[in-house]
N, C-alpha and C positions, 0 to 999 in steps of 0.2 A: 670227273668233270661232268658237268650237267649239259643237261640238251641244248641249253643259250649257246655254252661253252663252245661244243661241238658243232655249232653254226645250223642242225638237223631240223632248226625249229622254221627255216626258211625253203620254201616249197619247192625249190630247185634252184642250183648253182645257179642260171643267168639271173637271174631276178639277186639273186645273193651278194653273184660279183656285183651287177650295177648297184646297189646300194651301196654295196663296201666302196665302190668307185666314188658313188656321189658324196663319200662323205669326206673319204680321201681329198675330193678336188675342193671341195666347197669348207673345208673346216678351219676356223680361225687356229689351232692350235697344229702346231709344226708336228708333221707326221712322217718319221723314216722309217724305209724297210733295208734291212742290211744285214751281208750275208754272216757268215761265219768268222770272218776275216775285217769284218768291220768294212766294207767296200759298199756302199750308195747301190743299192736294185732300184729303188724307185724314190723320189723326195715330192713335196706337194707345193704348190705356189706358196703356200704361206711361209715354206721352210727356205723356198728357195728366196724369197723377199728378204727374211731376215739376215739371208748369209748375203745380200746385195748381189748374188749370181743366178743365172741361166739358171733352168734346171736341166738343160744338157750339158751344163759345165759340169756335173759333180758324176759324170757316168766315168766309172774306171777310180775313182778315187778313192780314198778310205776314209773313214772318220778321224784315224789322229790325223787330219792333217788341220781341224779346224779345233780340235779340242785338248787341254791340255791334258798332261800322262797321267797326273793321281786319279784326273774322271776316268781315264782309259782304262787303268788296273783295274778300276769296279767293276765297268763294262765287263773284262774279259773273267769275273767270277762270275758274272751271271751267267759264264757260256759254260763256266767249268762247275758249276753248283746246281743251274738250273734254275735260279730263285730272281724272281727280276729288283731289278734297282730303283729306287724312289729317291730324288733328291729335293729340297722344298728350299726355298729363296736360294737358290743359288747365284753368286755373282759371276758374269763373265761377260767380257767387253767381246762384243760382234767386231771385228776390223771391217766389217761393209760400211758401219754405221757409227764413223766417229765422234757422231756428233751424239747420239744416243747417252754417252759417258758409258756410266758402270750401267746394265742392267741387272736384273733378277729373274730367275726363271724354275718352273719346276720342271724337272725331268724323270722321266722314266725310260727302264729299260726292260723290254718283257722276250724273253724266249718265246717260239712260237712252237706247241707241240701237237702232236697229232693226236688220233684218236686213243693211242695205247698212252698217251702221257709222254712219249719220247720225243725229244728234241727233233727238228727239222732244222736245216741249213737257213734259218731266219731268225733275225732279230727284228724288232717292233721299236722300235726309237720313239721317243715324243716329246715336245719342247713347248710350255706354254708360259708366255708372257708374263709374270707377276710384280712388273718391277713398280707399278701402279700402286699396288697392294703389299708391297713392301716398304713403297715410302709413305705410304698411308701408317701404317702399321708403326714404321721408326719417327713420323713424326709424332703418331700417339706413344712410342715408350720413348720420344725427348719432351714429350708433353708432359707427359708422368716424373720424369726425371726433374724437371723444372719442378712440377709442383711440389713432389718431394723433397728439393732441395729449399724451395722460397717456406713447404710447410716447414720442415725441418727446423731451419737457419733463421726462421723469423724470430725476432724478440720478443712481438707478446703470444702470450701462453692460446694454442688454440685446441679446441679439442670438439670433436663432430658424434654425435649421438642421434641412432633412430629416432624420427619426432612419435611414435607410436611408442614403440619400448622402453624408451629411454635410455636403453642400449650403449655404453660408448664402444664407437666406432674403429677412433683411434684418436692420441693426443699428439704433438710435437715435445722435442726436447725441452722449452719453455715453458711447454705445462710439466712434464717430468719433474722441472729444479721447480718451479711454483710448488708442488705439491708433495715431493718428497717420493710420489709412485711411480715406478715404472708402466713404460704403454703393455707391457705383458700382464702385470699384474692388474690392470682396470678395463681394457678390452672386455668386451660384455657383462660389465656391471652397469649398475645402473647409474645414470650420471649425477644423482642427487646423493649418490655418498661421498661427493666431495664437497657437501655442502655441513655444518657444525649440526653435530643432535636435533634444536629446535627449527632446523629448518630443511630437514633431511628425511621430512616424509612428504611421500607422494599424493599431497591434497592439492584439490584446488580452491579450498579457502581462502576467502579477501587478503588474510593477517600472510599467507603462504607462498601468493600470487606475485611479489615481487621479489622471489627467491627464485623461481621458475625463469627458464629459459625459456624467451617468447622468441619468431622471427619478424616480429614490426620493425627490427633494428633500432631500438627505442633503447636507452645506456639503462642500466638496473645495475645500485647499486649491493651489494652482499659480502657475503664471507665464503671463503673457502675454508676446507680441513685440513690443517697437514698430515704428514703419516705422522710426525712428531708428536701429532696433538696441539700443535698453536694452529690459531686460528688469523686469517691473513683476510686483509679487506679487499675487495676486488671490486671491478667495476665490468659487466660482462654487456657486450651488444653481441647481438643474433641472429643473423640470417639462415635463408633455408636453398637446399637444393635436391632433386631430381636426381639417384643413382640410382639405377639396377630397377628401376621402380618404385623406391623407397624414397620417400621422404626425411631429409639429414639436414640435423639443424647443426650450424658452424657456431660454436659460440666463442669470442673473440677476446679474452679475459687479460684486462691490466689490473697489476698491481698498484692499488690506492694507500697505502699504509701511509707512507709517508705524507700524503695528501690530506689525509684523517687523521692523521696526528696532529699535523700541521692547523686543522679545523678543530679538531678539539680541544687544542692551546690555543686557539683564538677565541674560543667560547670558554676557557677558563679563563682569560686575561679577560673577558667581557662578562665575569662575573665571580670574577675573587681579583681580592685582593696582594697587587702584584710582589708588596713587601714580604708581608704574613703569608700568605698563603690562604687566610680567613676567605670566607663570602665576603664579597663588598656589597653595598647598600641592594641596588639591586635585586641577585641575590636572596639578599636578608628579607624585602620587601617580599620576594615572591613566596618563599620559604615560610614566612610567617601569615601569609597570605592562606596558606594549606593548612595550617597551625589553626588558624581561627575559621575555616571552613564546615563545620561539622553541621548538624541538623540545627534547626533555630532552639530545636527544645534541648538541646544539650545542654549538661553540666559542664562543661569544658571548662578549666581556668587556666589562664595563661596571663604570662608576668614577662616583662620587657623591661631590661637591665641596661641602662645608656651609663658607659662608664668615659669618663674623662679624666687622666691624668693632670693632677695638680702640677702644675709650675715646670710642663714640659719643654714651653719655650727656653726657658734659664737654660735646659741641659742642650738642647737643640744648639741654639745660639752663640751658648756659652763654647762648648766642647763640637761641635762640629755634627753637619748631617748624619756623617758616617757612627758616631756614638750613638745620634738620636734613632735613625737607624734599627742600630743594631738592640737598642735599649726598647724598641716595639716592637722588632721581631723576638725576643726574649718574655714579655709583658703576652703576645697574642698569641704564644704558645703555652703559659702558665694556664691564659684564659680556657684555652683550649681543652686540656689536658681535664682543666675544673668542671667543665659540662660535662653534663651526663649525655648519652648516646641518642642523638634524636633532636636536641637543643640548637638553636641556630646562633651561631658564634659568628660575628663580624666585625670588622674593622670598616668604619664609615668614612673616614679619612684621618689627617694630621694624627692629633692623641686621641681621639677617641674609639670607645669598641661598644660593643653592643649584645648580649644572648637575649634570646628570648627560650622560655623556661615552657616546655607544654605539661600540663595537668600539674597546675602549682600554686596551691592558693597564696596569700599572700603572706603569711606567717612562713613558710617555707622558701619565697623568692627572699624573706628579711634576711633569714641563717643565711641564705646563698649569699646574699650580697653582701653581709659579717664577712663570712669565710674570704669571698673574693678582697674583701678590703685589708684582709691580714695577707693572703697570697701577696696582690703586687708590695706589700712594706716590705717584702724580703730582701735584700741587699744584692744587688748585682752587677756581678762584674762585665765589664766591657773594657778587655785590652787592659792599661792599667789603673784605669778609674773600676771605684766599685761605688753603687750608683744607690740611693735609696726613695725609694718614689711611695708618694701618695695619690689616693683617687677621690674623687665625688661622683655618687653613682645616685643616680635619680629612679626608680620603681612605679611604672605604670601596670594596670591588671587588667585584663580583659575578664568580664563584657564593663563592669562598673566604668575605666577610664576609658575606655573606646573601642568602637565600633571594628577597627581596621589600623592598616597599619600606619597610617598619616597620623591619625588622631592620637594612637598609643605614641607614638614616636616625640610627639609634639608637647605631649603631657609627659613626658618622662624626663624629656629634655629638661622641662620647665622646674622638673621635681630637680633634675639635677644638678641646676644652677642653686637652685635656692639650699640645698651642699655645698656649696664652693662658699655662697654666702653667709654658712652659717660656721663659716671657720674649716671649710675641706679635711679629706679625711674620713669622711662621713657620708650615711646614706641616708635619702628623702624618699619618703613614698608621697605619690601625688596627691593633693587635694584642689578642690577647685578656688580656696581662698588662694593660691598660689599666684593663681592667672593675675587677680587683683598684686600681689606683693611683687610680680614680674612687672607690670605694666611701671608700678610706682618706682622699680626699680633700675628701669629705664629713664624716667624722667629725671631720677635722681643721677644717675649715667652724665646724661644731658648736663644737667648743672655745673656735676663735679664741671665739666669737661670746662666751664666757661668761670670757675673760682678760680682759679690763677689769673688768668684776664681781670675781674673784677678787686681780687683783692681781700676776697674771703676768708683766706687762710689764715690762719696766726698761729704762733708759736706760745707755749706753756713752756712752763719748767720745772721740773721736780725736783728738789735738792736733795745731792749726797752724805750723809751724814758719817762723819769718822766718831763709831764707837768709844775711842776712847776718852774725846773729850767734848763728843757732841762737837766740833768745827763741823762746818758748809764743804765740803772738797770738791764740788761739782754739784753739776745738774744733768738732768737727762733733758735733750729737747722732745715735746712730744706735738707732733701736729693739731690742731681742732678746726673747724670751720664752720663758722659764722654764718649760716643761710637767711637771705634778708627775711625769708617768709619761712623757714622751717625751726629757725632759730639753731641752738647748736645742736648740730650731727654728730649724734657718739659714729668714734673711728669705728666699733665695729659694724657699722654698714657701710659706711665708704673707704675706710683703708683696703678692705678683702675688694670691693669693687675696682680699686683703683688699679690693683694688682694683675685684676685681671684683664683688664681694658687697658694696661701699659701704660695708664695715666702715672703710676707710681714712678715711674721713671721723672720726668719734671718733674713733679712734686716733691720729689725725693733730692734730686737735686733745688729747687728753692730751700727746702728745710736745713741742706748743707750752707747755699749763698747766706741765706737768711742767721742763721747761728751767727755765722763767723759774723757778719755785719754788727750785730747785736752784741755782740762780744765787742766788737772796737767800740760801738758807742758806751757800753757801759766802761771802758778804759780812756776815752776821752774825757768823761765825765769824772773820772778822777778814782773811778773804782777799782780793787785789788783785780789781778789778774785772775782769771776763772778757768778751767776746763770743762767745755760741755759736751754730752758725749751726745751724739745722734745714731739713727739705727736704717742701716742698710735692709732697704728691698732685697728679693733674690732676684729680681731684673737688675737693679743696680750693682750689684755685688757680681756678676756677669761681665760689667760692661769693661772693654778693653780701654776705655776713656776716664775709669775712674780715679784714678790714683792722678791724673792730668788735670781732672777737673777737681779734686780736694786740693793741689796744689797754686792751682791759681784761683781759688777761693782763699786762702791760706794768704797768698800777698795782695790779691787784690785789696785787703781789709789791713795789711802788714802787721799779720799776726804772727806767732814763733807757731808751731806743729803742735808745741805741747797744752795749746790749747785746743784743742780740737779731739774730742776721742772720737772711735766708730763702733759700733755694738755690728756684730753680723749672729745671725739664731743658729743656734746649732745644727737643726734644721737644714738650713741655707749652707751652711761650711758640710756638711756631710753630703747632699745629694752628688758632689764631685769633690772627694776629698783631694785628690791629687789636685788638680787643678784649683782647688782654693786655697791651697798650701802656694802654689807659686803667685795665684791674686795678693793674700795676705802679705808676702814676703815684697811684693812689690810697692805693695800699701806700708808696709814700714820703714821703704828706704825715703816715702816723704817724711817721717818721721813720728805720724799719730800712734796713739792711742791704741790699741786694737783689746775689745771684750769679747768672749762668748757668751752670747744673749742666752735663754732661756736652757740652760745648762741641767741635763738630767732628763729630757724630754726628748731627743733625739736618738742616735744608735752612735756614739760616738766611741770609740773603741782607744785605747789607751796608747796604741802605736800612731794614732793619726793626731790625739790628743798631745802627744810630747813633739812631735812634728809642726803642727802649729807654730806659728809664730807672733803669737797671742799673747798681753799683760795679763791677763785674770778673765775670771769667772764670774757671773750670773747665775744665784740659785734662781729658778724659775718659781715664780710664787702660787704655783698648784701643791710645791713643796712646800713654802714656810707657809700657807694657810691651817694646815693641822698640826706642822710639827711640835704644838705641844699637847698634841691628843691624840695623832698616832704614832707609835712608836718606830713605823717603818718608815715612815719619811723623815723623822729626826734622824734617824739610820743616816737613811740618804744623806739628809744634808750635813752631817758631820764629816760621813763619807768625801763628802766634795770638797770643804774644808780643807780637809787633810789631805786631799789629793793636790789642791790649789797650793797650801803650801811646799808640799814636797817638791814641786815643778817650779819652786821659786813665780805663785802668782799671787795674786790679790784676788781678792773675794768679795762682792758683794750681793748682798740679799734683798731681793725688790718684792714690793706689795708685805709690808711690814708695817702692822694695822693696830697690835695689839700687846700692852707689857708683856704677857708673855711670850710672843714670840720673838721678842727685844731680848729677855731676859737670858733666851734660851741661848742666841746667837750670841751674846757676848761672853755665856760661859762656853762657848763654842771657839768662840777667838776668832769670830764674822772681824774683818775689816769695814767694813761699811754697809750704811743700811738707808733702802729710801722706801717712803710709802706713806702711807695716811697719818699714821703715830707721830709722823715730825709732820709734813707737811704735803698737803694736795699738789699739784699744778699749779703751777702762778704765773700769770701775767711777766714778762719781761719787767715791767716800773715795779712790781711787789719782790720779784726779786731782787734786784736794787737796792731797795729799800730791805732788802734781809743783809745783803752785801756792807751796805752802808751801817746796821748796827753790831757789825762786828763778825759776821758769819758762823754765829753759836747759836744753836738750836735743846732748846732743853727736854730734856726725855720726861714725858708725864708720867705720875706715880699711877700705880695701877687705882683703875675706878676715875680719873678725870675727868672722864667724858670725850677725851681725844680718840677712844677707839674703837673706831667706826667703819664700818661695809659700805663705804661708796662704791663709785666708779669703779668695777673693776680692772678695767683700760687703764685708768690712770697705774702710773709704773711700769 
């Protein structure tokens, strides 16, 4: 024991005791002396306050009488050990002071010994107040216990990293499942390796600064890393706090994926297109925008492909949205498939698509636009129709056709119509006489639009001729019309026009009203009965009203059916073969007529051929124009012959010009023949007057001078 210990270090006992006195009476902390037996030698005011008693109440007493036994057993080791007792927050309720509740207190218990180290008949009690500091203390570990439970239990992901180090601190369960790590496994790493590779170093560059955790509490939006390796969008706000002396920034992370999906499908649905999947115009505009952006002295050539499908509306129309449909999403994936990597593929709306071609001069957008034009002829099926489509595709070039994308778009377009006008099918590259044949083209639009109002229209008539005795067996109607100031309009610029502006629709029907009228006057007037055949639109030949509207044209005139035939193009009967198989079959319970027009020129395949419900056949005259000089279209048309008769049909061969190709078809065993060789187009009165001399047409000897390259239209 040291000198303090030993009390030696105070100059003499009275001075000693009064201290030890003043400190005994004056000290906030309860001070007992007690002997061996636990019995009260002396207690201090403070001690006696807390027990609510005298302090000559507690002389003769013992300590168990205020304290319970388990504190007692310690007491009585310290008398048997020697080693004094320390107890810290101890609970124990005073009965002086019931209104105090539970307090807390630290207590000690010290042996007192002398100068040899041996025990003396004293004990040293002490009792001091902590219940203060104990509710300080438990409302900081329910303080703690809350945060732990609210960090814990919260739903979004949080997680606190030194603002110096970048240190993490610690995360919550929320960031754990956000991130795939455990808080044991990221605790003092650094907080940016939960951010993907490119934004997982510690700069403070512009491009890097809004991946960083700021505390402005300002929302910054980013990626996390999973341990997985996906990468999750997140949306993190930041605040900062004061621990330990350290600066700790709280970063507060929700999961945005679905929010960023949801935006990024908004931004595809705001620039593509929502059938295909293509770019839509937009898009195409921007894309091609970047395409024609390079230095002014660039070589750069680019080529812009505006494609329109021929006679979309018939399938649309005819066969229902859901075929048309499905027949463009088929069509702008072929397209698709055909670009090369880098090209801008779009869909602009309704049928039209659109690529634009980078570094391509224009002999290479030509092949493209070839190739694209045998892609959509390929056959395709939708459900049970199997469908065969043509295009008009129009070719502008940058820099020659324009500056940008308005002007290329605008010239392509223009190129593209004047394809459709020049018999579809087919590609146009732009020039600027165009602009002139578009403008006229309109005007001539215009006109058509008001020739049925005026009166413009007339009918012609080509006569059928039966090879074997030259007899008249029919005509064909063909439209012409009479422009007061252009004089007559070959059908081939306003029938393709008609077709496309839907004017062929009436028109098509007056050339039905109109026949059959023609027909009765030439029967009032005393002439032999006739069948003329007229030739269906693919608008007409669509229409759910047709067979209703040839039947009361039919009596309005009170003609029999078997005057009346109807030619439909091969063409037109295949782009929906199933569904023109039930048009036709309806079209013959009125009882006409029914031909395949221009037979040999379409994809018409042999199971849809005996399914028809069809009298005969149309050799198409690109066929009999050589078949006495090339041997494969003689092919062909024998071919067809022989096929017509096997199916129990009739056969006739139009645009037959020349003895020999008369010659040919009759050693061929052709049923009937119309064309220049017997006779042009005629007037409704010249026909008549063919009626009226008996309806025999004589076949000129070769060299007559009959055979001649008119009109190709006509027939």
């Amino acid at each position: 024991m040291n000198a303090a210990e030993k009390g030696d270090r105070f100059p003499g006992d009275a001075p000693a005791l009064l201290l030890l006195e003043s400190i005994y009476r004056h000290a906030d902390d309860c001070i007992v002396v007690l002997d061996r037996d636990f019995r009260y030698l002396r207690v201090n005011r403070a001690y006696a306050d807390v027990c609510a008693r005298r302090i000559e109440e507690f002389s003769g007493r013992r300590l168990f009488d205020l304290y319970p036994s388990p504190l007692i057993e310690e007491f009585r080791r310290v008398v048997e050990t020697r080693i004094p007792y320390a107890a810290f927050d101890h609970p124990f309720p005073f009965s002086g002071h019931p209104e105090w509740g539970e307090t807390y207190w630290d207590l000690s218990l010290i042996p007192v010994l002398d100068d040899a180290d041996e025990p003396v008949s004293l004990l040293l009690f002490t009792l001091r107040d902590v219940t203060q500091r104990h509710r300080a203390l438990q409302a900081l570990r329910d303080s703690d216990a809350r945060y732990r439970t609210i960090f814990e239990d919260a739903t979004t992901a949080i997680a606190l990293a030194d603002a110096e180090t970048g240190e993490l601190r610690d995360i919550n369960r929320a960031m754990e499942r956000l991130v795939g790590w455990s808080r044991v496994e990221l605790l003092g790493r650094p907080h940016w390796v939960l951010h993907p590779p490119l934004q997982n170093c510690r700069t403070s560059s512009p491009g890097f600064s809004r991946h960083r955790w700021t505390a402005d509490g300002q929302l910054i939006e980013t990626q996390v890393l999973t341990r997985r390796g996906d990468v999750v969008d997140v949306e993190i706000k930041a605040s900062s706090l004061q621990c330990n002396g350290r600066r700790i920034l709280v970063g507060f992370f929700s999961d945005i994926t679905e929010r960023k999906r949801q935006e990024r499908e908004l931004r595809r649905q705001a620039t593509h297109d929502s059938l295909t999947g293509l770019a839509n115009r937009l898009l195409a505009e921007e894309q091609t925008a970047r395409l024609l952006a390079p230095p002014q002295d660039s070589d750069r050539r680019v080529a812009m492909l505006l494609i329109d499908l021929d006679r979309f509306k018939i399938v649309n129309d005819g066969l229902g949205h859901a075929v048309g449909d499905a027949l463009l999403q088929e069509l702008g994936a072929r397209l698709d498939v055909a670009a090369r990597s880098g090209d801008v593929v779009a869909r602009l709306g309704g049928d039209e698509f659109m690529i634009v071609m980078r570094d391509t001069p224009g002999e290479v957008a030509t092949d493209f636009g070839n190739h694209l034009l045998e892609t959509i002829k390929q056959p395709i099926r939708v459900g049970a129709h199997e469908l065969t489509m043509t295009a008009s595709l129009g070719i502008a070039s940058y820099p020659q056709d324009g500056a940008n994308f308005a002007e290329m778009y605008r010239n392509a377009d223009t190129a593209m119509y004047c394809a459709k006008a020049r018999g579809r099918n087919r590609l146009e590259h732009y020039s600027p006489e165009m602009n002139r044949r578009t403008a006229e083209r309109l005007d001539l639009e215009g006109d058509l639009r008001r020739a049925l109002e005026r009166q413009e229209l007339v009918l012609h008539y080509q006569p059928k001729v039966r090879l074997q005795d030259g007899s008249v067996v029919g005509a064909e109607a063909l439209v012409r019309w009479s422009h007061p100031t252009r004089g007559m309009v070959s059908p081939m610029e306003f029938i393709p026009l008609a077709e496309e502006t839907g004017l062929i629709v009436p028109i098509g029907q007056w050339v039905i009203e109109s026949a059959c009228a023609q027909i009765r006057d030439w029967m009032a007037a005393g002439l032999p009965e006739v069948s003329v055949a007229v030739n269906l639109s693919a608008l007409q030949f669509q229409s759910r009203n047709l067979p209703r509207q040839i039947a009361r044209a039919l009596d309005a005139n009170g003609l029999s059916a078997r005057c009346l035939e109807l030619e439909v193009t091969e063409s037109v009967a295949m782009a929906a073969p199933e569904e023109s198989i039930r048009t036709l079959a309806e079209l013959k319970t009125v009882g006409v007529r029914i031909w395949l027009d221009d037979f040999g020129t379409g994809y018409s395949s042999l199971a849809y051929l005996k399914r028809f419900p069809i009298d005969g056949l149309k050799i198409d005259r690109s066929f009999v124009d050589s078949i006495a000089t090339d041997p494969n279209d003689a092919t062909i048309a024998r071919m067809v012959i022989a096929l017509a008769r096997e199916l129990k049909m009739q056969v006739v061969a139009e645009g037959v010009e020349t003895w020999e190709q008369y010659s040919f078809l009759s050693r061929a065993r052709c049923d009937a023949m119309q064309g220049y060789l017997f006779s042009e187009s005629i007037l409704a009165e010249d026909f008549a007057r063919l009626l009226t001399q008996g309806r025999r047409l004589a076949v000129p000897a070769p060299g007559s001078g009959r055979e001649r390259n008119m009109d190709p239209l006509a027939g």
